[in-house]
DRENLOPA-410194 format. One record per atom (N, C-alpha, C): residue number from 1; x, y, z. Coordinates in Angstrom, 3 decimals. Each point is the difference from the previous one (the first is absolute). Layout:
BEGIN
NODE num        u        v        w
NODE NUM        X        Y        Z
...
END
This chain:
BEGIN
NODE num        u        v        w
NODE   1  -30.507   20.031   28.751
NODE   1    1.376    0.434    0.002
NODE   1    0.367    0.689   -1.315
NODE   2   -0.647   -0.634   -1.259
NODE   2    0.230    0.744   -1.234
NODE   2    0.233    1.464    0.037
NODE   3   -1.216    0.766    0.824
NODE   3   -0.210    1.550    0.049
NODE   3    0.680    0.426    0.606
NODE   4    0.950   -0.478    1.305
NODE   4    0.811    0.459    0.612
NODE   4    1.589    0.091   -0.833
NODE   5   -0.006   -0.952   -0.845
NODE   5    1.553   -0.170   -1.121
NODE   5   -0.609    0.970   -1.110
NODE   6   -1.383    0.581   -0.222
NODE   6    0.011    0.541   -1.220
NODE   6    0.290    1.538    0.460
NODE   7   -0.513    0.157    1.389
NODE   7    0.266    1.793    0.453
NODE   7    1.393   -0.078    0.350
NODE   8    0.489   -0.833    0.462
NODE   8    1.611   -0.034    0.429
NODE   8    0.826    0.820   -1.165
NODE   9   -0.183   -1.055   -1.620
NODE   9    0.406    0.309   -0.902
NODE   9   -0.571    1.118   -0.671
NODE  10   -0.698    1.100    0.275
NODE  10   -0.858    1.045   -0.540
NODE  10    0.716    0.967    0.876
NODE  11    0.244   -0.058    1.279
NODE  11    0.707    0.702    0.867
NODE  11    1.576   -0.015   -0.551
NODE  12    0.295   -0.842   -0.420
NODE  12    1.757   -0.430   -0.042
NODE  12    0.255    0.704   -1.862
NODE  13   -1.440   -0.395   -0.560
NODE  13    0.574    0.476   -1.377
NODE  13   -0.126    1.682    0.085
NODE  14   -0.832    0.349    0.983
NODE  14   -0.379    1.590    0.321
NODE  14    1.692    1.021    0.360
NODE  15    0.648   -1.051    0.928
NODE  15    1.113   -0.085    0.338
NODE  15    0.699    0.350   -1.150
NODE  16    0.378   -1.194   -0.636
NODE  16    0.868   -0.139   -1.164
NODE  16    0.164    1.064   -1.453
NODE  17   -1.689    0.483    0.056
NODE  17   -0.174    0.846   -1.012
NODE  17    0.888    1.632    0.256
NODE  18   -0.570    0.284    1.234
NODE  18    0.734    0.949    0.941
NODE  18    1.240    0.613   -0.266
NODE  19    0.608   -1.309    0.538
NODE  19    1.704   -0.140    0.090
NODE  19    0.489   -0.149   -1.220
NODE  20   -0.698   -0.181   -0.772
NODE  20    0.889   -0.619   -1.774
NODE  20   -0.148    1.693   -0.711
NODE  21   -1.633    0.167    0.265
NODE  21    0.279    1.477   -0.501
NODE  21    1.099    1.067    0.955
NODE  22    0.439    0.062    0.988
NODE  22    0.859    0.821    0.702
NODE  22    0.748   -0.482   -0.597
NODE  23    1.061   -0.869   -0.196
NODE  23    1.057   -0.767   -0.096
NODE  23    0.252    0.067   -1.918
NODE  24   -1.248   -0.032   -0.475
NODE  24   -0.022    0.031   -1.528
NODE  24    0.588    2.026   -0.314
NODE  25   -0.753    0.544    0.644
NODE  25    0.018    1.615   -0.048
NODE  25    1.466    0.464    0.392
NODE  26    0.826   -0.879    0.971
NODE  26    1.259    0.475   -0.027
NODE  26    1.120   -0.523   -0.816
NODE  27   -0.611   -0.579   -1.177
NODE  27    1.231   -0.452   -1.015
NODE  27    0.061   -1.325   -0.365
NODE  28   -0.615   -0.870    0.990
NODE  28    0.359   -1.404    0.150
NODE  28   -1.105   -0.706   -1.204
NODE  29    0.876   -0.384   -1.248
NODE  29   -1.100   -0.589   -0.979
NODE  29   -0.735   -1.011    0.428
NODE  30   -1.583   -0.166   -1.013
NODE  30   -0.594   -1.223    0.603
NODE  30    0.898   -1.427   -0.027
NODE  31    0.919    0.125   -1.588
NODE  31    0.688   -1.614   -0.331
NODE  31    1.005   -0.382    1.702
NODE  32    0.189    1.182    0.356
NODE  32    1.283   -0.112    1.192
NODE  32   -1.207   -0.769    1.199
NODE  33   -0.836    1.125    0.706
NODE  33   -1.255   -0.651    0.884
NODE  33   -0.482   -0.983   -0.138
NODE  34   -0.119   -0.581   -1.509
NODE  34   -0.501   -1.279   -0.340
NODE  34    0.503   -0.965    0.422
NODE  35    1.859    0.093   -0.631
NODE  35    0.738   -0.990    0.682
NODE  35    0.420   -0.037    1.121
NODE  36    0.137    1.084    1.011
NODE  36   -0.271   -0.566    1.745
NODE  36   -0.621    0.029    0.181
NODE  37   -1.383   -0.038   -0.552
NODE  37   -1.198   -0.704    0.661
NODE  37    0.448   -1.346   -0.393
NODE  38   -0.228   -0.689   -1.094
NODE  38    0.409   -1.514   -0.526
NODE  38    1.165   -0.574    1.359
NODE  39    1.045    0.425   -0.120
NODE  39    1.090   -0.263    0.938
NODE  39   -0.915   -0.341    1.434
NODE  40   -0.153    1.014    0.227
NODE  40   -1.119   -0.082    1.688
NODE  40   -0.436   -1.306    0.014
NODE  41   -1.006   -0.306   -1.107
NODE  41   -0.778   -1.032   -0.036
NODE  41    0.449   -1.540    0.042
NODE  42    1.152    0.809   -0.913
NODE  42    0.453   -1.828   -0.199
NODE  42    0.574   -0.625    1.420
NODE  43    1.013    0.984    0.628
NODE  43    0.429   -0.018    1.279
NODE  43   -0.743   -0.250    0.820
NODE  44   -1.334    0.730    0.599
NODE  44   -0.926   -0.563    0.634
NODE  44   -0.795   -1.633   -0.476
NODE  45   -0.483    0.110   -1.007
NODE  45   -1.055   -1.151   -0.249
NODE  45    1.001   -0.918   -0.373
NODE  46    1.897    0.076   -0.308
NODE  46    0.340   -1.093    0.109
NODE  46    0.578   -0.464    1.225
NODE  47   -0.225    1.027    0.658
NODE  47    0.762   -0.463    1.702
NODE  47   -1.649   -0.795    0.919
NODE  48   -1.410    0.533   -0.842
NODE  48   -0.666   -0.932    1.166
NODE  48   -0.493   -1.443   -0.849
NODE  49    0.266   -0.042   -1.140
NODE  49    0.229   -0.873   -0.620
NODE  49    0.863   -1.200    0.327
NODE  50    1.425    0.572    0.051
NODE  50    0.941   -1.310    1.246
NODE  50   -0.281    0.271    1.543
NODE  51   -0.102    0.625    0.527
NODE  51   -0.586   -0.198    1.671
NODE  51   -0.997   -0.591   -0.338
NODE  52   -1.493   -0.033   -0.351
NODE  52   -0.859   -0.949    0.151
NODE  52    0.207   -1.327   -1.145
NODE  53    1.102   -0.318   -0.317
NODE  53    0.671   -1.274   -0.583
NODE  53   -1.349   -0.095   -1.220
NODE  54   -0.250    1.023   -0.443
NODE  54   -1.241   -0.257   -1.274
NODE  54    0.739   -0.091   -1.328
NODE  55    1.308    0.368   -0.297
NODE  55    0.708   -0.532   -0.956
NODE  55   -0.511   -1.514   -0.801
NODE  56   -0.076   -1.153    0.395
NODE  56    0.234   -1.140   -0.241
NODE  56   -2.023    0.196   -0.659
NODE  57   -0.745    0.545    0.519
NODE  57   -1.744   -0.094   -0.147
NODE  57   -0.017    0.773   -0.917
NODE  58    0.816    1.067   -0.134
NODE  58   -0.094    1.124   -1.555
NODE  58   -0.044   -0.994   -0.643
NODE  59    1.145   -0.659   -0.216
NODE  59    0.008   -0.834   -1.005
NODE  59   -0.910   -0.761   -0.846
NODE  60   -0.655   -0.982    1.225
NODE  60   -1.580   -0.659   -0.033
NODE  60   -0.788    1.007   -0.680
NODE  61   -0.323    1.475    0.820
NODE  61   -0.782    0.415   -0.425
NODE  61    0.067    0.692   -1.806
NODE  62    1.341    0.553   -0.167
NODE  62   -0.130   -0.297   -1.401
NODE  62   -0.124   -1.313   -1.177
NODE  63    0.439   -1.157    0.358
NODE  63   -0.621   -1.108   -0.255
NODE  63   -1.449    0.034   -0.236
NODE  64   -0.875    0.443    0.859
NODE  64   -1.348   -0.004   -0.340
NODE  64   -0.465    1.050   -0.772
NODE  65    0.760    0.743   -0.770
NODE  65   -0.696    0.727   -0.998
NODE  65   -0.236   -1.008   -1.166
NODE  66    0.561   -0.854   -0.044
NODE  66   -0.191   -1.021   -1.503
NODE  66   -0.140    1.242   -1.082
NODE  67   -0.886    0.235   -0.926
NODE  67    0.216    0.768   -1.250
NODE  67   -0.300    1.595    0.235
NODE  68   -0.351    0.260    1.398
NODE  68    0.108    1.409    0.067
NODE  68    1.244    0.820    0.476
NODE  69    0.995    0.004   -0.299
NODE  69    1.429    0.333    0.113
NODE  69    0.000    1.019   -1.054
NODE  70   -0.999    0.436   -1.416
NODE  70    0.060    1.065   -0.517
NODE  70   -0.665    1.529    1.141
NODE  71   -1.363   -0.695    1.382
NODE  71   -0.562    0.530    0.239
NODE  71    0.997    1.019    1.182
NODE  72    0.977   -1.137    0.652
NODE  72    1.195    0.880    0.823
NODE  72    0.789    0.563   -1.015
NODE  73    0.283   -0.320   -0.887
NODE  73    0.769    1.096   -0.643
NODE  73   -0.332    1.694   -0.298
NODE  74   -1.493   -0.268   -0.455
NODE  74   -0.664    1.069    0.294
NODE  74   -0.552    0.657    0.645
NODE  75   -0.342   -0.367    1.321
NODE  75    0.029    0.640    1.553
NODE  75    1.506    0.542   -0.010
NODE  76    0.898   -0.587   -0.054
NODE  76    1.582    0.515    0.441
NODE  76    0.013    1.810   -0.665
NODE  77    0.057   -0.557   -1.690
NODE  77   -0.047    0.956   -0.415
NODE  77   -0.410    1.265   -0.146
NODE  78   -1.361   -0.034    0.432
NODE  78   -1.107    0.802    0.172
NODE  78    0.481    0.630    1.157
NODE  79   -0.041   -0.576    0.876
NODE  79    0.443    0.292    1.599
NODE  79    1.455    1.120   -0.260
NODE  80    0.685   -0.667   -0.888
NODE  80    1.347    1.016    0.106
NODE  80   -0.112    1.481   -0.621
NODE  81   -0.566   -0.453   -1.394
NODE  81   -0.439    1.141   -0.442
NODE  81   -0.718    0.832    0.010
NODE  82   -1.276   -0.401    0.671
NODE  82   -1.298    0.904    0.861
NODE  82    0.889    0.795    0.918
NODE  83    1.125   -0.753    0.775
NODE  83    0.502    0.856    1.387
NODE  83    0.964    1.125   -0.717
NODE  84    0.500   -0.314   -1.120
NODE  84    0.836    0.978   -0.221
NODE  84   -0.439    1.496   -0.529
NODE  85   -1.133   -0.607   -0.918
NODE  85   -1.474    0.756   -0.887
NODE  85   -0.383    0.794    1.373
NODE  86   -0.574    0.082    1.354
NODE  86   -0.092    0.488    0.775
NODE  86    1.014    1.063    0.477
NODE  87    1.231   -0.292    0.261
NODE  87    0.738    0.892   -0.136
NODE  87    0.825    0.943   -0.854
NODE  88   -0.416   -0.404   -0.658
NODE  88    0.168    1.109   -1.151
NODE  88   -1.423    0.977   -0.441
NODE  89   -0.618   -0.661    0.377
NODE  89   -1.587    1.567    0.102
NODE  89   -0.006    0.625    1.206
NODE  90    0.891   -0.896    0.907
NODE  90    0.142    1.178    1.147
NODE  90    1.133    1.008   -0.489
NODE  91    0.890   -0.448   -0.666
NODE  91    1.098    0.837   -0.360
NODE  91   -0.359    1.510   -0.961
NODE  92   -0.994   -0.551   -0.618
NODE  92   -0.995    0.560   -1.203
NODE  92   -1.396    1.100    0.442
NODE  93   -0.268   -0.628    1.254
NODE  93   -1.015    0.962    0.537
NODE  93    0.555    0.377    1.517
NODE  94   -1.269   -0.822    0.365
NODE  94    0.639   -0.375    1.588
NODE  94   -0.728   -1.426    1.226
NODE  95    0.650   -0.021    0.840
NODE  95   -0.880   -1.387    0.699
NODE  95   -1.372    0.502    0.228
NODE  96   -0.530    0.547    0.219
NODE  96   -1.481   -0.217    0.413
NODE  96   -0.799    0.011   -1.710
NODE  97    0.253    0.739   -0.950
NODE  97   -0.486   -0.470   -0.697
NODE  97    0.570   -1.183   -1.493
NODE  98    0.826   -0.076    0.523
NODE  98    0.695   -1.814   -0.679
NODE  98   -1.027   -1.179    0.402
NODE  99    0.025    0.163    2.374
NODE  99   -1.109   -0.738    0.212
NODE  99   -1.618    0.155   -0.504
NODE 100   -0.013    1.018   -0.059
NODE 100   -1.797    0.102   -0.603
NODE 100   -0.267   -0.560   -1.026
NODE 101    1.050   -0.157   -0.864
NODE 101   -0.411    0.093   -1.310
NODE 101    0.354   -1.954    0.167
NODE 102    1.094   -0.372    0.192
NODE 102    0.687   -1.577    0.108
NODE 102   -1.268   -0.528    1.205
NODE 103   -0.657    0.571    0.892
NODE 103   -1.245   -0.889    0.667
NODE 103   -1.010   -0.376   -0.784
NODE 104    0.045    0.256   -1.314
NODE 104   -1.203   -0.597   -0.897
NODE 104    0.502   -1.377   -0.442
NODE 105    0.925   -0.415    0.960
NODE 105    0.610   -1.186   -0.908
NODE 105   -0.887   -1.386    0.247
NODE 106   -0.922    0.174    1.102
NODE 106   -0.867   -1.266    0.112
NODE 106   -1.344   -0.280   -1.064
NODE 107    0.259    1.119   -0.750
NODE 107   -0.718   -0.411   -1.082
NODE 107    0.203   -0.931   -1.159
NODE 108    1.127    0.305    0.065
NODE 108    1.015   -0.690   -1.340
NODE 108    0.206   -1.335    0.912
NODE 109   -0.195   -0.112    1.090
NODE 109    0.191   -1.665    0.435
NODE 109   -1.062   -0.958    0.211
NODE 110   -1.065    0.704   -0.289
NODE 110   -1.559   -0.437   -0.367
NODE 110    0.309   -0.240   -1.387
NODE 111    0.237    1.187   -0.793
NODE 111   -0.326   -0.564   -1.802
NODE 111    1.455   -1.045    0.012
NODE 112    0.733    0.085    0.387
NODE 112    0.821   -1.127   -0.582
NODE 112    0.004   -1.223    1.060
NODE 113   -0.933    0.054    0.901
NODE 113   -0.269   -1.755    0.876
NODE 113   -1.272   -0.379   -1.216
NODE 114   -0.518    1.130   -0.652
NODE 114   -0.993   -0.883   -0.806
NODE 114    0.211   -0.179   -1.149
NODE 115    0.659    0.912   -0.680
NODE 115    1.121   -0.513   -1.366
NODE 115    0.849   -0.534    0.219
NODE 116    0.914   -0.708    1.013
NODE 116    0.659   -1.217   -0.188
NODE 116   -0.485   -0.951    0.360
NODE 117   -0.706    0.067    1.130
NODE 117   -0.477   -1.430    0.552
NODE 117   -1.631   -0.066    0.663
NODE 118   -0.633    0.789   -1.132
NODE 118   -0.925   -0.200    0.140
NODE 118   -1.002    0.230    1.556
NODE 119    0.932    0.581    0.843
NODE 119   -0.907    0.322    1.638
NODE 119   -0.654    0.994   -0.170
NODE 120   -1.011    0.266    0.644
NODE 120   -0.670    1.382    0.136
NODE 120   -0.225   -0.069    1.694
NODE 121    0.292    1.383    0.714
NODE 121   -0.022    0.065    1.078
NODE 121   -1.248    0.882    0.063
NODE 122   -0.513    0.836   -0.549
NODE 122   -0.883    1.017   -0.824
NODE 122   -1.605   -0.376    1.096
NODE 123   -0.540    1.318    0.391
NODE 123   -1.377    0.097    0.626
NODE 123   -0.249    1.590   -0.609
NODE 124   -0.970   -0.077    0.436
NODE 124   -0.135    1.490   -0.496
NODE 124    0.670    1.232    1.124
NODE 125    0.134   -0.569    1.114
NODE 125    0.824    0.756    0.343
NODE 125    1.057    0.803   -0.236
NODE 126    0.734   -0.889   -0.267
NODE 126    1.084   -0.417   -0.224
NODE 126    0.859    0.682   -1.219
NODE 127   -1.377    0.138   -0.778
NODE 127   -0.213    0.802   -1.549
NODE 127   -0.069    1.065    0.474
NODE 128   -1.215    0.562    0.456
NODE 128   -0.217    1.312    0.658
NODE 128    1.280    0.726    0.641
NODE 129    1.234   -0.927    0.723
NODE 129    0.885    0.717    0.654
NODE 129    1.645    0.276   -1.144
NODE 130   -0.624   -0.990   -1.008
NODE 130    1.255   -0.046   -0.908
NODE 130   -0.663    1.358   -1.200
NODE 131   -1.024    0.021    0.046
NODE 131   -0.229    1.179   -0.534
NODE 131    0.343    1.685    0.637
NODE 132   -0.534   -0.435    1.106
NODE 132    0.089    1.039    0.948
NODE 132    2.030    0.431   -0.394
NODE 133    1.000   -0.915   -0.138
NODE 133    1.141   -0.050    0.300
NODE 133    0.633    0.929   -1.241
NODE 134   -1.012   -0.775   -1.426
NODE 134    0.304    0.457   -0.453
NODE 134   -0.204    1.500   -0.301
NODE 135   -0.986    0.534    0.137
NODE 135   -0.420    1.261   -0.087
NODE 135    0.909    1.376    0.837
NODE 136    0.267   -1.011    1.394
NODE 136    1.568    1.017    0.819
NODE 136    1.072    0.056   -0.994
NODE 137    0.510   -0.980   -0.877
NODE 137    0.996   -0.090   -1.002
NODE 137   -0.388    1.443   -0.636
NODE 138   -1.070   -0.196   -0.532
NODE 138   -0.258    1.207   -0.885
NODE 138    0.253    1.234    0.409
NODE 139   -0.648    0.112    0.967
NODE 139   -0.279    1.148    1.059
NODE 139    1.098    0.492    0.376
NODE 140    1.318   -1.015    0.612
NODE 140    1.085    0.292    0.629
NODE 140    1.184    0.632   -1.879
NODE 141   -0.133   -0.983   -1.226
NODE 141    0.772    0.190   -0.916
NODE 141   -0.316    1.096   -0.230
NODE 142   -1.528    0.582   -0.219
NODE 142   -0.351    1.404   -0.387
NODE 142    0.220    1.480    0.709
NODE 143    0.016   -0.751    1.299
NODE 143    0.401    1.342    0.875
NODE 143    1.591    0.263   -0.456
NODE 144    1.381   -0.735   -0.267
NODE 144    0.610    0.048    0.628
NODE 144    1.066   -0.502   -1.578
NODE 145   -0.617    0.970   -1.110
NODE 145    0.893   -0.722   -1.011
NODE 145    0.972    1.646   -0.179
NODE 146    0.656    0.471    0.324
NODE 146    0.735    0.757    0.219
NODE 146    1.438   -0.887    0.185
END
């Protein structure tokens, strides 16, 4: 099921990139898009939040961070400011290459699962394709620094 939620969201961010650059190109700043996107979200994920009565288990479940409560702080943050950082290189270039360049981001979640906590997910594959990723970076920044 993983692969089916990961193309969903590859399709939906394909979507999103789309529409933010149309929507960015006719005036509408990223800080403005940012915050009805935020709005959207909260509205949605806090409306299935009380329909499936998960209110009261958030709770629990933040309870079980015990001393990693610096580690949500910095997911939050990251999360807000990565999304905004995104729209503003679309504002700056454009969506298809904001995405080219922001899809190298599973690299940086390899070096920092193993500079913070020590995981390595790493085969040589794996290497081979994060290289490969990086080299489109290049390829795509060099074509296209105009």
């Amino acid at each position: 099921m993983w692969l089916v939620y990961a193309l969903g969201a590859a399709v939906l961010w394909g979507i999103n990139y789309s529409a933010s650059g149309r929507v960015i190109n006719r005036g509408v700043s990223p800080a403005t898009l940012f915050f009805l996107d935020t709005i959207l979200a909260l509205l949605v994920i806090g409306g299935v939040v009380i329909l499936t009565g998960k209110g009261r288990a958030s709770i629990g479940e933040l309870r079980q961070l015990g001393g990693d409560w610096g580690w949500l702080v910095a997911a939050m943050v990251c999360s807000t400011v990565g999304g905004l950082l995104v729209l503003l290189a679309i504002e700056h270039k454009n969506a298809t290459l904001a995405s080219l360049i922001e899809i190298s981001y599973p690299l940086f979640v390899a070096l920092f699962a193993w500079l913070f906590f020590r995981e390595s997910q790493l085969n040589w594959p794996t290497v081979a394709g994060g290289l490969l990723i990086m080299i489109g970076v290049g390829i795509v920044y060099v074509g296209n620094r105009t």
